[in-house]
N, C-alpha and C positions, 0 to 999 in steps of 0.2 A: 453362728451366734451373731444378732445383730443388736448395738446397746443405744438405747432412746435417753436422752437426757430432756425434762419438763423442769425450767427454770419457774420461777417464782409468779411473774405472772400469768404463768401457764395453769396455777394452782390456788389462787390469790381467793377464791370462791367457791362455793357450791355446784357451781355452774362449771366452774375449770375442771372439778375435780372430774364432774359430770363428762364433761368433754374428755379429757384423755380418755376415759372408759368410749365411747365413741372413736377417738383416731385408736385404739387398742383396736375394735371392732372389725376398721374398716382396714387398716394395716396387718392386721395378723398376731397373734401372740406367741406365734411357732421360736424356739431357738431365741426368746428376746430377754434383756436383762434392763434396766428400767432406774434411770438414777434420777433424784428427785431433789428439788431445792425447797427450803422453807417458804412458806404461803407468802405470798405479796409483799409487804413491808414486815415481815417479823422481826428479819435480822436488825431493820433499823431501830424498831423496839427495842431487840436486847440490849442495844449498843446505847442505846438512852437509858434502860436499866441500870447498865455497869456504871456511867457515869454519874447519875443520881448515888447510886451506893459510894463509890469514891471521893461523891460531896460527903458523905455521912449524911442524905436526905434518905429517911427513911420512908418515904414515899416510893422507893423503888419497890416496895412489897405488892405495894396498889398497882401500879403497872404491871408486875406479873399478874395478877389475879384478872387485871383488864385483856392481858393477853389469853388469859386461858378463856374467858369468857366470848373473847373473839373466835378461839378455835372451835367452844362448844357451839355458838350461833352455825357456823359451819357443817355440822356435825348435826343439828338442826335442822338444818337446811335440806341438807343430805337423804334425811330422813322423810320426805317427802314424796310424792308418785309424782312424776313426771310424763312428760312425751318418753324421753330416753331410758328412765326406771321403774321398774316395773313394780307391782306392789309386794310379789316376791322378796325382791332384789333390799326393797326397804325392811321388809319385817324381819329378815336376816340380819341387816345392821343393825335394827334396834338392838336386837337382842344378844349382839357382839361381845360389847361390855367393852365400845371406845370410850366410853367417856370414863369409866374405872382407869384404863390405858390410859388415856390424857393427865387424869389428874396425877398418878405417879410418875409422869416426864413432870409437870409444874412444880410437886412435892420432891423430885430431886433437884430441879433450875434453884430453890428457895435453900433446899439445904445446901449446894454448891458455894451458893453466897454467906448463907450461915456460918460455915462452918470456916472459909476462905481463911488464912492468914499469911498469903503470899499478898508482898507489895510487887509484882512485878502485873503488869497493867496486859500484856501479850497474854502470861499463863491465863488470867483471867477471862478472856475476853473469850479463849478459844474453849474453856468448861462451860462458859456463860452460855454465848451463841450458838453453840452445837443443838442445843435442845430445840430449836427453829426447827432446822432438818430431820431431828427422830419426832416431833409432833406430825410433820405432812405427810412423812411416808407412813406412821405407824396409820394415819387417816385413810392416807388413799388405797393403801395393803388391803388396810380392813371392808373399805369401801369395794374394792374390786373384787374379793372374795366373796363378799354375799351375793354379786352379781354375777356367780359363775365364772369368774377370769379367777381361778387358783393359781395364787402367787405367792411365793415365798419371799419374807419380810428378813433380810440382812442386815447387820449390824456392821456397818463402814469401820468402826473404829477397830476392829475384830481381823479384818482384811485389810487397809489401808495400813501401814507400817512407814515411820518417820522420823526424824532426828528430832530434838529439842526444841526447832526455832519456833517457837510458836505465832502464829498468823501467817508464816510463810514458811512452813513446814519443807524438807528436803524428804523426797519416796525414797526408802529402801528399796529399791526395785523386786530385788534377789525375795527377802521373805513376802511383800506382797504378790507377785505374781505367785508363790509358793500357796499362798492363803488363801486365795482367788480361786487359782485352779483346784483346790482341794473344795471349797466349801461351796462353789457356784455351779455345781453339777446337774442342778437342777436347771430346767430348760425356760422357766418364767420368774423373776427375780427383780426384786425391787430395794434400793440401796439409797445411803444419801448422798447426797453430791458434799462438798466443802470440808468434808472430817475423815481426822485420822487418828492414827496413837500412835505414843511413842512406845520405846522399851522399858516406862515404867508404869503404862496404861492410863498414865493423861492423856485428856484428847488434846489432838493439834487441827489445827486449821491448814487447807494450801494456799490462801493466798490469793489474788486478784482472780478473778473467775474460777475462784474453785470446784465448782460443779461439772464446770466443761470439762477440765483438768479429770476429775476424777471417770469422764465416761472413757475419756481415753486412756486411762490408768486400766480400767478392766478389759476395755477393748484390747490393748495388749497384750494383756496377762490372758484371755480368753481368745487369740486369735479370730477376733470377732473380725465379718464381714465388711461392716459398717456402722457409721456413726451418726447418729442422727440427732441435732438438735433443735428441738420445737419451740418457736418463738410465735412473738405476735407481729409480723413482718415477714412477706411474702418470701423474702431468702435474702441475701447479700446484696446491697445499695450501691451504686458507686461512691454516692453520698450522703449526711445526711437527712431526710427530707426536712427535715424543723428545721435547717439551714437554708440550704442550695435546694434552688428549682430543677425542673424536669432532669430527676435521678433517674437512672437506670440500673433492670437487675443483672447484677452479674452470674451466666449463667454457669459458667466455669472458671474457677480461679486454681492455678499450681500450688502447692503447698507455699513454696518460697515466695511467691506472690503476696501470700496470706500474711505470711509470716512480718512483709516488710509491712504491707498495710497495717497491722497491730503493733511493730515496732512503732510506727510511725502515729500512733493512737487512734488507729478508727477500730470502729467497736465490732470487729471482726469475731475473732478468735485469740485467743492469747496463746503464743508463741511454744509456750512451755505445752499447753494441748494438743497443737500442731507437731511437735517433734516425735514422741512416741507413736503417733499413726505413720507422719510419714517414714519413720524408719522400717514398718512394717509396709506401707504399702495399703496403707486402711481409708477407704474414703469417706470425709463428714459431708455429711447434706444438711444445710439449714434451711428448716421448712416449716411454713406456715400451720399452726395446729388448729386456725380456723378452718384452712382450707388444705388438709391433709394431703390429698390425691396430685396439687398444682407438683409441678416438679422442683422448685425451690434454685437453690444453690449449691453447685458442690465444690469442694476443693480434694483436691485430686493431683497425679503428678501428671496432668496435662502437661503442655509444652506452654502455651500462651495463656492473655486471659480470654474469655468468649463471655461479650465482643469485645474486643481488643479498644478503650475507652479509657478520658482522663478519671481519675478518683481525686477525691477532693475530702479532704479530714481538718476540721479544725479542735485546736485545746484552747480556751479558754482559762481564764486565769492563773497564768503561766508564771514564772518569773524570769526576767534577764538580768542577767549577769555580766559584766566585765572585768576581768582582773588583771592587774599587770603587778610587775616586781616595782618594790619600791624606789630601789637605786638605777631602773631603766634599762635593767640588764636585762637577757633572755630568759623566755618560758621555754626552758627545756625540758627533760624526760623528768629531772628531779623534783620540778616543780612544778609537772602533770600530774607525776605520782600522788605527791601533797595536796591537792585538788581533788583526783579523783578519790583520795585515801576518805576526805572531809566527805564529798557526796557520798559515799558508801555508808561514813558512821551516820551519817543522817538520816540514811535512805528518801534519798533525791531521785527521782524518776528525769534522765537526760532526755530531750527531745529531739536538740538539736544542740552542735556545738562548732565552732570554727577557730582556728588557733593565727596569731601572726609570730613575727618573732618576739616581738614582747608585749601581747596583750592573748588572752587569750576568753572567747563569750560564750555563754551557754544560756540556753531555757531548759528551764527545769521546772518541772511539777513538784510542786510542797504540801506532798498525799499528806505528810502525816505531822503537821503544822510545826517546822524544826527549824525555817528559814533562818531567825533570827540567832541560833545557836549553830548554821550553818554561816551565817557573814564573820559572827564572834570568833570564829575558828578560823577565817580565810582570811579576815583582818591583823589576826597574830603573825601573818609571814606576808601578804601581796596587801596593795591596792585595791578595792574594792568599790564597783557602785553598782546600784540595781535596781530596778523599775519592776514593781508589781503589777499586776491584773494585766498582765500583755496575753494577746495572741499567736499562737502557734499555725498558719495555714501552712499544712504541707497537699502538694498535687503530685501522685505518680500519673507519671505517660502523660504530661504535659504537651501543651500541643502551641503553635505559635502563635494565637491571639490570647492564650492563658494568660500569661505572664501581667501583659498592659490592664486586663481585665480583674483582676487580682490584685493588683496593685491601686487601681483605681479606689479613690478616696479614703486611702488607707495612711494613717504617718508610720510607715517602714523603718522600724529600726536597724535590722538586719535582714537581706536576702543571700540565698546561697541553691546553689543549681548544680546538677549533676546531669547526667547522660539524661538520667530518667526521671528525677524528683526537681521540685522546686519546692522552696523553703522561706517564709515571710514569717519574722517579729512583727509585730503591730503593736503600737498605743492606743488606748483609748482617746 
């Protein structure tokens, strides 16, 4: 079994949808299961919907009905003879009945909010958003089957099994892989990436790349082969390129390689994805779904990375941090705890952190806008001060003109260096 995950702007159009049916083609459909993220910017949609309805602007109704009208344009679109489709392939989907199918995903998004009378802003958000991901697949299922690719359309929430936390859901491992391998028997399969449920059949969300997360979720549970995910980018960068000049592609990276680069915020893979393959032994390839056949990037339990090169990741509007004890006394384990107790209730993303005996600094990403209710809580016991919109440059496999070069024309708040990374705050 091998599982393909098509992120969002892999799907974002007519044209995408068209294309996967194309890398399906040209790669094989033998043994594949097939997970799928919401079209293009949907999910930022929803997440504009929920927030209009929590104003009590009832114009969030008009943006769903904009949304559904975006999908039907699609579906539209869809519906046309191409180079790639044939007039077959079209008069089959007319006659499907997606757009029946669509309008009962928008007629339940509307009754979800209708009916709503939780204040909890997480519940919400993951009933809300989910309908992103059952409109694309139910799209592209449908689309693939009148074009002779017969595939069966699975319901994530059915198989994915999770605890309560909603937006960053915990797998039950035990009953989804039980679910998985009972219901994915079939040899062509197509799922959503980002949802789950819990034990009382609300859906849950996982969490920062949840898509990814979920191909490796089946790849486990399905001792699949491999893991492939298709982006719009030739395979793994060292850098940037909207940053840093003359990048290179990595053509082999070690799991734990991977793992530091996405600790360390490059737009890798995220960490919790990587762990379930590498405990099996499963290797992902990120590869280009313009250009299918290119061999892309894989991570794998290599020994080095190939070619062995500095990586360069920068975060952007960051926050630093300094705290010390009032009375000049030490930051010891007690008053780690208390630190990192506040970053937890926040949910503060660390980047980088360094300790003396009585001060201790961190940058932190303030994903989810709590800073101000994170100082109010570190100022009831320490000392506090902090600099917003800082940067974060971190370099693995630094090399000895980096450093001066990196630093150049920068105001360096904090640097910090190990065997292998090097580490710069910056101001604006």
């Amino acid at each position: 079994m091998r599982i393909y995950k098509f992120g969002g702007a892999s799907v974002k159009d007519a044209a995408g949808v068209r294309n996967v049916k194309r890398v399906l083609h040209t790669m094989g459909t033998d043994d594949l299961g097939i997970v799928i993220s919401a079209m293009g910017k949907t999910t930022n949609a929803l997440e504009e919907i929920i927030a209009r309805y929590q104003n009590n602007d009832p114009s969030y109704l008009k943006l769903i009905d904009l949304l559904h009208d975006q999908h039907v344009q699609i579906i539209e679109d869809l519906q046309e003879v191409t180079d790639e489709v044939d007039e077959g392939c079209v008069l089959r989907f007319r006659e499907s009945g997606i757009n029946k199918t669509l309008k009962a995903i928008i007629e339940s998004l509307k009754g979800e909010m209708l009916r709503n009378q939780s204040k909890n802003y997480s519940f919400l958000y993951d009933q809300v958003v989910s309908h992103g991901e059952l409109m694309s697949t139910r799209i592209v299922a449908t689309f693939l089957n009148a074009c002779d690719i017969p595939i069966d359309w699975k319901d994530a929430r059915q198989l994915i099994k999770t605890d309560h936390k909603y937006r960053d859901a915990t797998v039950d491992w035990d009953q989804t892989t039980a679910a998985i391998k009972d219901a994915c028997k079939e040899k062509l399969f197509v799922t959503q990436g980002f949802i789950g449920s819990d034990d009382n059949g609300f859906t849950t969300t996982l969490g920062r790349e949840g898509s990814d997360y979920t191909a490796a979720i089946f790849a486990y549970s399905l001792q699949a082969s491999e893991v492939t995910i298709w982006k719009d980018v030739p395979g793994v960068l060292n850098a940037d390129p909207r940053v840093f000049d003359d990048t290179v592609l990595l053509e082999k990276i070690p799991y734990n390689e991977a793992i530091e680069l996405a600790f360390y915020g490059a737009s890798v893979i995220h960490p919790k994805t990587l762990q379930p393959l590498q405990r099996k032994g499963i290797p992902l390839n990120v590869k280009s779904f313009l250009n299918p056949l290119e061999p892309g990037s894989t991570i794998t339990s290599s020994k080095s990375l190939v070619p062995k090169t500095p990586c360069f990741i920068v975060r952007k509007n960051m926050v630093y941090l300094t705290i010390s004890s009032r009375d000049f006394s030490f930051i010891g384990e007690r008053s780690i705890s208390d630190i990192f107790h506040e970053l937890s209730e926040n949910k503060m993303q660390v980047g980088l952190l360094q300790n003396s005996a009585i001060s201790f600094s961190l940058c932190i990403e303030d994903k989810y806008a709590r800073i101000e209710k994170l100082l109010a809580g570190l100022k009831e016991k320490f000392k506090v001060s902090h600099v917003k919109g800082v940067s974060l440059y971190t370099v693995r496999h630094y090399e000895g003109d980096t450093i001066p070069s990196m630093e150049a024309g920068k105001n360096v708040l904090l640097k910090q260096r190990t065997q292998e990374t090097l580490q710069l705050v910056t101001a604006v």
